[in-house]
C-alpha positions as CSV (number, residue, x, y, z in Angstrom):
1,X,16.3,-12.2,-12.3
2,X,15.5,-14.5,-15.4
3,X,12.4,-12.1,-16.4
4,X,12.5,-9.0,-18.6
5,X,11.4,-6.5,-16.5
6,X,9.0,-4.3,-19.3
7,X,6.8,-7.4,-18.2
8,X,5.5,-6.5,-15.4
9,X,7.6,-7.6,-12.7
10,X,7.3,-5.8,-9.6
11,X,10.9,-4.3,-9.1
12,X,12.2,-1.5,-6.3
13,X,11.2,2.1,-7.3
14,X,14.2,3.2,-8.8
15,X,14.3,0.6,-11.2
16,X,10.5,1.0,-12.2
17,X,11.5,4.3,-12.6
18,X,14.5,3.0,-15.3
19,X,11.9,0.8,-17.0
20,X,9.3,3.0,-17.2
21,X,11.2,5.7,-18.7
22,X,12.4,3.9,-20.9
23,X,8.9,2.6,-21.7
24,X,7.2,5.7,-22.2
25,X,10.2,6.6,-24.6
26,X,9.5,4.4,-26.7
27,X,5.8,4.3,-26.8
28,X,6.2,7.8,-27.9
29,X,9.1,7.1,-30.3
30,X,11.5,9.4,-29.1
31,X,15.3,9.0,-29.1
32,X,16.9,9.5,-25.8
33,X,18.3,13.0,-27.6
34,X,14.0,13.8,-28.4
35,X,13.4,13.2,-24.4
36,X,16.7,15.1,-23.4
37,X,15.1,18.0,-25.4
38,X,11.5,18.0,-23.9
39,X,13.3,17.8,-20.6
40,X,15.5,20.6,-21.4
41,X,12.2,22.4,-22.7
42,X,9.8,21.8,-19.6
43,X,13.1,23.3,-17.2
44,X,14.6,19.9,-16.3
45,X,18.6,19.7,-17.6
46,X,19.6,16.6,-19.3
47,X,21.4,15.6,-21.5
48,X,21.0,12.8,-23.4
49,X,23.6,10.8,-22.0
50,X,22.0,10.9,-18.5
51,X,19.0,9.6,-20.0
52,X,20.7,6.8,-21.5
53,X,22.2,6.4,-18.4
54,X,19.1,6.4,-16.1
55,X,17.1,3.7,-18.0
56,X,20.5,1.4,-18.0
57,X,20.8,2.0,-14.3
58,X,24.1,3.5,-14.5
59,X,23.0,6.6,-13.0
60,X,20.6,7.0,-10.3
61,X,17.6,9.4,-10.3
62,X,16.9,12.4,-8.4
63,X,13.4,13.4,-7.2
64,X,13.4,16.3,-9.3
65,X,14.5,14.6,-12.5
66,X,11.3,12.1,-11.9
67,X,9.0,15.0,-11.8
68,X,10.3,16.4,-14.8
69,X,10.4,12.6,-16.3
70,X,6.5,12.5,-15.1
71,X,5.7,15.8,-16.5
72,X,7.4,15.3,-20.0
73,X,5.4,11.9,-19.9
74,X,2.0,13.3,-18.5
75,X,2.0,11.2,-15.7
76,X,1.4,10.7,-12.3
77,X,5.0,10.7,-10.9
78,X,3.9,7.6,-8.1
79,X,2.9,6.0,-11.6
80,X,6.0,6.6,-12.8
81,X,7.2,4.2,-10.2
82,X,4.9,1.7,-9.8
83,X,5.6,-2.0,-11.3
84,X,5.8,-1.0,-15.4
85,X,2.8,-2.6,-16.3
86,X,0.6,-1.7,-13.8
87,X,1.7,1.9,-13.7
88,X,1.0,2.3,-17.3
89,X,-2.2,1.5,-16.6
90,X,-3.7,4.1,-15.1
91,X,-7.4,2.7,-14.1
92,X,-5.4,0.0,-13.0
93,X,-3.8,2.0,-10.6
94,X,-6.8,3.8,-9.7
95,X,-9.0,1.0,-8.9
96,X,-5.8,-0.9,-6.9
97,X,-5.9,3.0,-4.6
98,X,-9.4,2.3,-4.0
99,X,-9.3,-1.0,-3.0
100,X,-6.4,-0.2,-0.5
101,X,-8.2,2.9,1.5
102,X,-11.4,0.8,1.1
103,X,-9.1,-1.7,3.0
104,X,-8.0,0.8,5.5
105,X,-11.3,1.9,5.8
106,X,-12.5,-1.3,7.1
107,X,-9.6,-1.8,9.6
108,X,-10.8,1.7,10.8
109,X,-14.5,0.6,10.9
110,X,-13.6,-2.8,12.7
111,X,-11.1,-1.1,15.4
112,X,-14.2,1.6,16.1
113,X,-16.9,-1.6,16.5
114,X,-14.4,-3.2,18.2
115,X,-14.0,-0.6,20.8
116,X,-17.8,0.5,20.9
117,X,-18.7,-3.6,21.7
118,X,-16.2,-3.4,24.4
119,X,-17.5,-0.2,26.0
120,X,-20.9,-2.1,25.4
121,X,-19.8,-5.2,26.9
122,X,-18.1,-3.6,30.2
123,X,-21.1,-1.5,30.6
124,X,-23.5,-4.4,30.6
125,X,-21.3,-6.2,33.1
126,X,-21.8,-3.4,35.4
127,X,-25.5,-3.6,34.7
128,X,-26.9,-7.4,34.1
129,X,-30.4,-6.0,34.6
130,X,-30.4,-4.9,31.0
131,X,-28.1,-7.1,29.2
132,X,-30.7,-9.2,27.6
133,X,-32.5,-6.8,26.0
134,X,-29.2,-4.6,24.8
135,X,-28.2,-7.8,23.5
136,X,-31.5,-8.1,21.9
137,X,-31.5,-4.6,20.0
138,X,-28.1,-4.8,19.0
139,X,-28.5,-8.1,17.4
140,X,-31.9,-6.7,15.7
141,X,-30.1,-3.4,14.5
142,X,-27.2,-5.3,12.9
143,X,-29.7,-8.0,11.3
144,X,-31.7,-4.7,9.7
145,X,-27.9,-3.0,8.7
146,X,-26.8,-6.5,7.1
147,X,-30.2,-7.1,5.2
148,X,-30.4,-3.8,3.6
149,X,-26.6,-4.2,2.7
150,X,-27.4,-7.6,1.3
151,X,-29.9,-6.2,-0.4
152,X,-28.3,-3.6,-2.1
153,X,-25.0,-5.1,-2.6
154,X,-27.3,-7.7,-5.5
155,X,-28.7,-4.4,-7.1
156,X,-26.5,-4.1,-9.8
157,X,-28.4,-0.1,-10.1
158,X,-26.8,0.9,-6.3
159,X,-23.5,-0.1,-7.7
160,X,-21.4,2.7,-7.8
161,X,-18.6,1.0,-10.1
162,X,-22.1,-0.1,-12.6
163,X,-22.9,3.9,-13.0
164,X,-19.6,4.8,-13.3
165,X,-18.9,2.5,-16.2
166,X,-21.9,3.4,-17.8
167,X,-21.3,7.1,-18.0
């Protein structure tokens, strides 16, 4: 791999994990014996050498060194490894969780329309009597649910993501 990974590149966990320490070493200037300290302090033993050895990928990590990494650090240990550069970003990764369950939240809303039209649809078949006019107040009540969505999807005042910046 031809690019330095402290820019961003999206790597596998454990080497995020490698960068990022070594990141959030730095940031803070401390030595790897300063980090190996705080470790030492906050119940995680290390030594410096393992330090050293971790961010050079000489020595892999286990789960309970990344927690105390992420608690020496302050962090969220899944931010400690995400990509580098997104990781260290916290709103970043905030806003990139949101836009993922608002994801699965629309595969969930689409699999329970989809299922509702098709109990829909199979009980018109068994009744043609009324299809026309089901059909007609379905099509009315989703024309009503998309207008008042269009409408307040262009009022910058019913945007949640506008009031939250403005607080």
């Amino acid at each position: 791999m031809s690019e330095d990974p402290s820019e961003g590149v999206l790597l596998s966990g454990e080497e995020n994990v490698a960068v990022r320490i070594r990141l959030e070493r730095e940031a803070r200037g401390w030595s790897t014996n300063g980090l190996s300290d705080r470790l030492n302090e906050a119940g995680f033993e290390m030594n410096p050498s393992a330090v050293w050895r971790i961010e050079n990928r000489k020595r892999r990590i286990n789960l309970d060194e990344a927690i105390g990494f992420a608690e020496v650090f302050g962090i969220d240990l899944r931010n400690l490894v995400g990509p580098p550069q997104l990781a260290a970003r916290a709103r970043a990764m905030h806003l990139i969780d949101e836009v993922v369950e608002a994801f699965r939240a629309t595969q969930r809303a689409n699999a329970t329309f989809t299922r509702a039209r098709d109990a829909l649809d199979a009980y018109l078949a068994e009744h043609p009597d009324i299809r026309e006019e089901a059909e007609v107040m379905v099509s009315n009540a989703i024309a009503e649910v998309s207008a008042i969505h269009l409408t307040e999807s262009h009022d910058p005042a019913s945007d949640p993501g506008t009031r939250a910046e403005e607080t």
